[in-house]
ZADONU-395159 format. One record per atom (N, C-alpha, C, O): residue in one letter; x, y, z. Coordinates in steps of 0.001 Angstrom, whole numbers, plus 500000, padded with zeros to 6 digits. Example, Ala and Ser with C-alpha at 12.3 -4.5 7.8 and 13.67 -1.06 7.14 Angstrom:
<sites>
A513190494310507800 A512300495500507800 A513200496700507800 A514236496681508465 S512850497750507080 S513670498940507140 S512900500030507870 S513409501138508039 
</sites>
This chain:
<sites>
X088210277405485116 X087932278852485190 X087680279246486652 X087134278683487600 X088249280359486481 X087986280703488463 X086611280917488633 X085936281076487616 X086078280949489725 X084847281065490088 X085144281842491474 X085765281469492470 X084212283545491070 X084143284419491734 X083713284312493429 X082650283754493702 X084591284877494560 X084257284552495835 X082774284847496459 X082601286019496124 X081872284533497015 X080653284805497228 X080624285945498393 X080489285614499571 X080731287037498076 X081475287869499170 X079859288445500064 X079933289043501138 X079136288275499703 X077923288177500771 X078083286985501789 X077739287033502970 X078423286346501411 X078349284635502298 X079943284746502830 X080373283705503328 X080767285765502788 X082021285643503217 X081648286854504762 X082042286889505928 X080644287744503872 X081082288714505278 X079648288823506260 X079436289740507054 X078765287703506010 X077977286950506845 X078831286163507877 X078710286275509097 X079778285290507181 X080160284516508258 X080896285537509179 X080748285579510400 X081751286400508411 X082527287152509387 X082920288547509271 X083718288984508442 X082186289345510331 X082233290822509948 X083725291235509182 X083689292076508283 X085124290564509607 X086327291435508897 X087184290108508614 X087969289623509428 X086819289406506877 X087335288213506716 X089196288367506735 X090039287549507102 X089314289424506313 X090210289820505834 X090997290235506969 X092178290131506636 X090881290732508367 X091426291303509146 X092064292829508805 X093238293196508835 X091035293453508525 X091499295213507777 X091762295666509271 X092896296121509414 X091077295654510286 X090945296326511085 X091795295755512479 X091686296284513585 X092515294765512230 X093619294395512854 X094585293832512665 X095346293564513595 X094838293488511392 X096036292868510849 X097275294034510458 X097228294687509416 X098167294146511280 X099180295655510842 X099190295958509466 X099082297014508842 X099438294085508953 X099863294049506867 X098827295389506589 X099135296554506337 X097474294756506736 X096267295466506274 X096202297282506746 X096078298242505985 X096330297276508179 X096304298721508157 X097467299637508023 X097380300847508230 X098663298968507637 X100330299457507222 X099671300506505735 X099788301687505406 X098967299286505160 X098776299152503877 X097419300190503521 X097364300630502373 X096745300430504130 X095894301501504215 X096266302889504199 X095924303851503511 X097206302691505321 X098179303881505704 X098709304588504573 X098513305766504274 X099402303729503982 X100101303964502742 X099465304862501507 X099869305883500952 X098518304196501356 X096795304145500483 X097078305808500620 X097441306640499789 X096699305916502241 X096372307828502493 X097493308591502161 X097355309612501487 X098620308206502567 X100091308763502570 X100596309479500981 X101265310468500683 X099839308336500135 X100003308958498457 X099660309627497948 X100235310208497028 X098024309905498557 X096660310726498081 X098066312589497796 X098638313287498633 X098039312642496379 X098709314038496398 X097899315376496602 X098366316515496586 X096348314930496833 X095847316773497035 X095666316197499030 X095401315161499640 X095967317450499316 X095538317552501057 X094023317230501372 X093731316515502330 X092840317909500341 X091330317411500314 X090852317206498699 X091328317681497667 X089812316380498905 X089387316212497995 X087886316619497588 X087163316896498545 X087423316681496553 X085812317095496446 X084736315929496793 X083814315860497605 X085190315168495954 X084158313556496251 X085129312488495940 X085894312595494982 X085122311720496525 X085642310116496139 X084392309171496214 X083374309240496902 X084893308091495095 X084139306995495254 X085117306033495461 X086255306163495009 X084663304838496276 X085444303572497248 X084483302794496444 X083332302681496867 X084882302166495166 X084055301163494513 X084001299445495114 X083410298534494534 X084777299318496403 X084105298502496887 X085040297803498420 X086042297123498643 X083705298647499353 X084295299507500391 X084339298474501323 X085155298788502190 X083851297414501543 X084329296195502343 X083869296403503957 X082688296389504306 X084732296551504658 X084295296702506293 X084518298212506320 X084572298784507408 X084646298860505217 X084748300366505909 X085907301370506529 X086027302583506704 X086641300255506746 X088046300865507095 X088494301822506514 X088904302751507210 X088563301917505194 X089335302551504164 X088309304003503733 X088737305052503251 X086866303675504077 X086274304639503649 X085765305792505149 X085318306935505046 X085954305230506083 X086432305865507217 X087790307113507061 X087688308164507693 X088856306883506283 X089881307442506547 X089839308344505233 X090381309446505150 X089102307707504196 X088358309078502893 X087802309860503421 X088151311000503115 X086926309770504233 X086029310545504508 X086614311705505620 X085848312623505914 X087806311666506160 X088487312830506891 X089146313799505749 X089376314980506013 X089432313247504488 X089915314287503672 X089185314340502498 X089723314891501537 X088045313871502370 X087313314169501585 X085875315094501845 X085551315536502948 X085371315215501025 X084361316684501299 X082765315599501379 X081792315680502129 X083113314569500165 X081981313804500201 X082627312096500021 X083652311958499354 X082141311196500479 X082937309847499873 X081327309436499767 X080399309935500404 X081256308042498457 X080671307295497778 X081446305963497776 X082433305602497135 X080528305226498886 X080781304416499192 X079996302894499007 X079103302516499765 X080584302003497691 X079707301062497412 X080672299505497064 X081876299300496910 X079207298434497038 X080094296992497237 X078437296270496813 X077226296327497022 X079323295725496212 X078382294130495999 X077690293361496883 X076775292586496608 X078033293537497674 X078072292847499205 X076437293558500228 X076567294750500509 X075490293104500570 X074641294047501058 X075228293901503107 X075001294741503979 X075758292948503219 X076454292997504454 X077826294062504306 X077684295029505055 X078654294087503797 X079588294715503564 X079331296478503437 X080161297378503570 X077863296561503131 X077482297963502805 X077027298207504581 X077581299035505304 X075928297292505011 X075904297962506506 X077325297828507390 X077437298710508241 X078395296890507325 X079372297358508330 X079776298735507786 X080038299691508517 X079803298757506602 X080650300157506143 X079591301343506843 X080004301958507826 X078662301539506473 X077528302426507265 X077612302226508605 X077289303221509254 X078052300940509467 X078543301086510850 X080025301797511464 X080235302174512617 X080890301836510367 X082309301888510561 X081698303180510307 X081502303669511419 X081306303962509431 X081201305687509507 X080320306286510326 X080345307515510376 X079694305804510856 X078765306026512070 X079756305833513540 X079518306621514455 X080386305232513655 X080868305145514912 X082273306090514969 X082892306374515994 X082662306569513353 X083652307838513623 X082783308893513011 X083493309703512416 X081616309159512944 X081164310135513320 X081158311048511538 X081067312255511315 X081280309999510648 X081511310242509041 X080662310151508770 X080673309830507581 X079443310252509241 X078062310021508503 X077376310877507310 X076871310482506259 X077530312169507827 X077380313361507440 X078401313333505736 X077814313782504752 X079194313040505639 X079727312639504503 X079673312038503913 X080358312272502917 X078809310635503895 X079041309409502965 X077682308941502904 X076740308930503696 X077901308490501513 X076715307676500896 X077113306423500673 X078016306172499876 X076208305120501645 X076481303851501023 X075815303467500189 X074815304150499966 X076007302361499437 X074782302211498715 X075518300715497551 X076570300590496923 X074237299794497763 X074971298531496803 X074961298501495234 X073981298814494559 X075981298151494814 X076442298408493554 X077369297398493023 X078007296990493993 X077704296877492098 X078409295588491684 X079567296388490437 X079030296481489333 X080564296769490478 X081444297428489448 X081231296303488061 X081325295082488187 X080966296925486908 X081250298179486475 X079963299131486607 X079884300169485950 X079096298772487374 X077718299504487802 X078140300595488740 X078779300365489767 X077758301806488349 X078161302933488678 X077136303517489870 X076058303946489459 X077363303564491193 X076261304113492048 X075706305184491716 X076283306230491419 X073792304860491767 X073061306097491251 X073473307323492368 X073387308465491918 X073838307204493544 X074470308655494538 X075198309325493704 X075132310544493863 X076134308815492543 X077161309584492024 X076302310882490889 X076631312026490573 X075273310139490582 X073713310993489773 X075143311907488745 X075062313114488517 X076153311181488331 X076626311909487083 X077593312246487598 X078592311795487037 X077800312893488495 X078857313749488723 X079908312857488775 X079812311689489151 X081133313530488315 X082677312938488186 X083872313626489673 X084538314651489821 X083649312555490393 X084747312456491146 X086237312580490868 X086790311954489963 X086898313469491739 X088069313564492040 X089138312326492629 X090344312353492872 X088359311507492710 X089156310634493339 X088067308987493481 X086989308749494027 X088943308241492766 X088362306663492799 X089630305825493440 X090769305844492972 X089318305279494299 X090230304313495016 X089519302598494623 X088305302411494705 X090410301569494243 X090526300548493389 X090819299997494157 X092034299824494062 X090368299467495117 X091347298236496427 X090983296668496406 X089826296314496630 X091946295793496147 X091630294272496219 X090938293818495657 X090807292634495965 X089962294331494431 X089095293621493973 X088955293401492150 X088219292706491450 X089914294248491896 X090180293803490135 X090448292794489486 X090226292559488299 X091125291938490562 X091464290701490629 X090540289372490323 X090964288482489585 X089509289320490820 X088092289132491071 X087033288911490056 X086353287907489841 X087050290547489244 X086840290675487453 X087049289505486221 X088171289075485952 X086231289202485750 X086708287939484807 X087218289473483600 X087130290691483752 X087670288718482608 X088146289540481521 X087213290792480818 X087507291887480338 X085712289920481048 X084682290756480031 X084067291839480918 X083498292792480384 X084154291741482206 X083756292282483888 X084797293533483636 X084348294506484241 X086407293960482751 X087291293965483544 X087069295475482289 X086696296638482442 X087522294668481105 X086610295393479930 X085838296986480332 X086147298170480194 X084411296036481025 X083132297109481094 X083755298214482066 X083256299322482262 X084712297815482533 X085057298599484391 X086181299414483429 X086148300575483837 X087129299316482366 X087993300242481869 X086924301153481116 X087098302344481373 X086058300944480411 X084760301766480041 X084175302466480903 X084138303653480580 X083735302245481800 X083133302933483170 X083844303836483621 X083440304757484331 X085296303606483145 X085970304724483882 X086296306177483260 X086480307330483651 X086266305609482338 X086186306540481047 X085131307294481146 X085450308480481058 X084077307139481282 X082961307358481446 X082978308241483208 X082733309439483351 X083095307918483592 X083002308736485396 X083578309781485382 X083042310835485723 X085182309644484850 X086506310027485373 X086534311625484702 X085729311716483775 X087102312577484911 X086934313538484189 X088788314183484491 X089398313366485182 X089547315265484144 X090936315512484032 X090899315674484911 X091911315057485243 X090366316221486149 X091250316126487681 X090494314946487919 X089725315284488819 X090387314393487787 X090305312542488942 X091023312061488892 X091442311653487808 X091877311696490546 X093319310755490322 X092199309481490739 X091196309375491444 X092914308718489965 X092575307243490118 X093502306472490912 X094650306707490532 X093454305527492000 X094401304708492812 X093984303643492866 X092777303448493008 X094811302721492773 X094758301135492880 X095969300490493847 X097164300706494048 X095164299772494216 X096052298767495360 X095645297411495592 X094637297168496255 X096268296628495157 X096313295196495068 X097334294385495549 X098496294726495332 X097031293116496320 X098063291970496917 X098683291252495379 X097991290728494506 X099801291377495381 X100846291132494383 X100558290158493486 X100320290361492295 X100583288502494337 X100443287234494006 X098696287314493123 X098103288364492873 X098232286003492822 X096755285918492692 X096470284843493606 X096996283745493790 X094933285800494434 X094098285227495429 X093544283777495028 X093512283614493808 X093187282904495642 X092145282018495567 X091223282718494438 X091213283946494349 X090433281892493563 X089365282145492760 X089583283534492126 X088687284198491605 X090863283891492229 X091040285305491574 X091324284840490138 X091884283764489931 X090914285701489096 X091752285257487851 X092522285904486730 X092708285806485517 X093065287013488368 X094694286818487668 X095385287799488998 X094909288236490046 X096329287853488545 X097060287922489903 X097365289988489977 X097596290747489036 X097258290235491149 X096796291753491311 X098231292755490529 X098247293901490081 X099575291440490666 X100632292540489834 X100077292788488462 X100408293843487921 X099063291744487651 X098210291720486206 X097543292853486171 X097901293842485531 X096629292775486795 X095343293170487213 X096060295141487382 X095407295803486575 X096876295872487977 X097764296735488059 X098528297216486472 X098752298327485993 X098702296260486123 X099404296694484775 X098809296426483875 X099375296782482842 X097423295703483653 X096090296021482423 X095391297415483043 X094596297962482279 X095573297947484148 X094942299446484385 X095745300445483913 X095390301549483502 X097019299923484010 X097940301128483836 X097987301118482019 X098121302194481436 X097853299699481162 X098234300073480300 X096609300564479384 X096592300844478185 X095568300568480147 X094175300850479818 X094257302803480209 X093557303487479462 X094806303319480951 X094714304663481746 X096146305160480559 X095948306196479926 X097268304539480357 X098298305151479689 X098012305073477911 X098835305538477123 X097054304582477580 X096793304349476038 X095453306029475567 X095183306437474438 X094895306620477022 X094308306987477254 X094733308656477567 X093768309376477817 X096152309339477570 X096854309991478697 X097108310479479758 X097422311594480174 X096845308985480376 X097298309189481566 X098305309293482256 X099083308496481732 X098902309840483247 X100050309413483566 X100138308663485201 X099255308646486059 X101199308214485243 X101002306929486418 X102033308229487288 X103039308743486800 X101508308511488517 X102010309909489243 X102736309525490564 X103718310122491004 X102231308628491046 X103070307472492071 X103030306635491914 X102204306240491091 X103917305681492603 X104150304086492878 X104845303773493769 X105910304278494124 X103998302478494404 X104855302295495457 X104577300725495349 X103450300229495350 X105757300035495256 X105651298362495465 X106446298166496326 X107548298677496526 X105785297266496961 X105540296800498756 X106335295024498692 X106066294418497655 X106971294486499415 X106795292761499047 X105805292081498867 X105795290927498438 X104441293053499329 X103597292047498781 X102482292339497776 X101837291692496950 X102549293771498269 X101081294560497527 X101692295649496885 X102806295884497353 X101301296490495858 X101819297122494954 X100344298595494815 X099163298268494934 X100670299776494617 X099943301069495028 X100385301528494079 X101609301522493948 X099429302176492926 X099852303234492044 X098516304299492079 X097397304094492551 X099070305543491384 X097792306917490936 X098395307283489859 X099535307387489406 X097010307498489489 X097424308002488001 X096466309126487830 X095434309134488500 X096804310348486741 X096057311001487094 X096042311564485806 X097018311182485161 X095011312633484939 X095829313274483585 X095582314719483468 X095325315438482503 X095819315064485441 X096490316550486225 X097636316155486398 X097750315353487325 X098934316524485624 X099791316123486179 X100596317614486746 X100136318611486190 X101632317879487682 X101500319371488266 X101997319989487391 X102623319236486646 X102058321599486926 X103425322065486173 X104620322374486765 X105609322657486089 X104631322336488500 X106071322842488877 X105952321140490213 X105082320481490783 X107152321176490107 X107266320083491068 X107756320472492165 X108825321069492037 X107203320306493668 X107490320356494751 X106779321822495400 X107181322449496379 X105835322073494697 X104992323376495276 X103533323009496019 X102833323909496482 
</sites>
């Protein structure tokens, strides 16, 4: 059985294990992330697990409020450093939280926007469960939901993020949702789903 990465003891040893903040793959792939988002702003997003911050740095220019949380209590101060040094402070709430545990900042309210990055993977089955419940629970008819996951399965992941992508989609489509973009990458794969879908296309 896989056994979950110790992601406190990962981003102790090293502020950006992952290289978000200089690896092109990683910030190509971010890029992308923003490039899909279909409203120009948003009301609130939550970044259920915001890592070095990168990603919740670049919410927080088109978002009104971002909610920003991680398992990780190191991972929560770089992220509180990464929005502090672009000047996003004023917008974002960090705060530690372990999915399917819902940050008390959100105090109820249903976000417009949940971004799903790299970590569904991670979820054992019964973890994965509570987090399709949770969402149900948060999500309200305008919240687009986005997910983005590395294709293959990670180390100690247990199951591989193309899985992990298509138990959301078929958890969000049993539900009516509809899947509103997609974009698969050679390595990593980006969908939104949303159940606003527009009535005229291209306005």
């Amino acid at each position: 059985m896989s056994i979950t990465p110790d992601f406190e003891e990962l981003y102790r040893d090293d502020p950006d294990p992952w290289e978000v903040a200089t690896s092109w793959y990683e910030r190509r792939k971010t890029a992308l992330v923003m490039a899909l988002l279909r409203r120009e702003r948003y009301r609130l997003a939550w970044d259920p697990a915001c890592g070095t911050g990168d990603l919740a740095v670049e919410l927080a220019a088109r978002c009104d409020e971002v909610i920003c949380s991680d398992m990780s209590p190191t991972a929560c101060d770089l992220t509180r450093r990464a929005l502090a040094r672009a000047g996003a402070v004023s917008r974002a709430v960090v705060e530690c939280a372990q999915v399917p545990a819902v940050p008390e900042a959100l105090g109820g309210r249903h976000p417009d926007l949940v971004v799903l990055s790299e970590f569904l993977y991670y979820l054992d089955a019964g973890q994965r469960e509570r987090t399709w419940a949770m969402l149900d629970e948060v999500c309200d008819e305008r919240t687009d939901v986005v997910a983005v996951h590395w294709g293959p399965e990670p180390e100690q992941a247990h199951l591989s993020g193309s899985a992990a992508q298509r138990e959301l989609n078929t958890h969000l489509g049993q539900r009516g949702w509809w899947r509103l973009v997609t974009h698969t990458d050679m390595e990593f794969l980006v969908a939104l789903w949303s159940q606003d879908a527009p009535d005229q296309i291209g306005r």
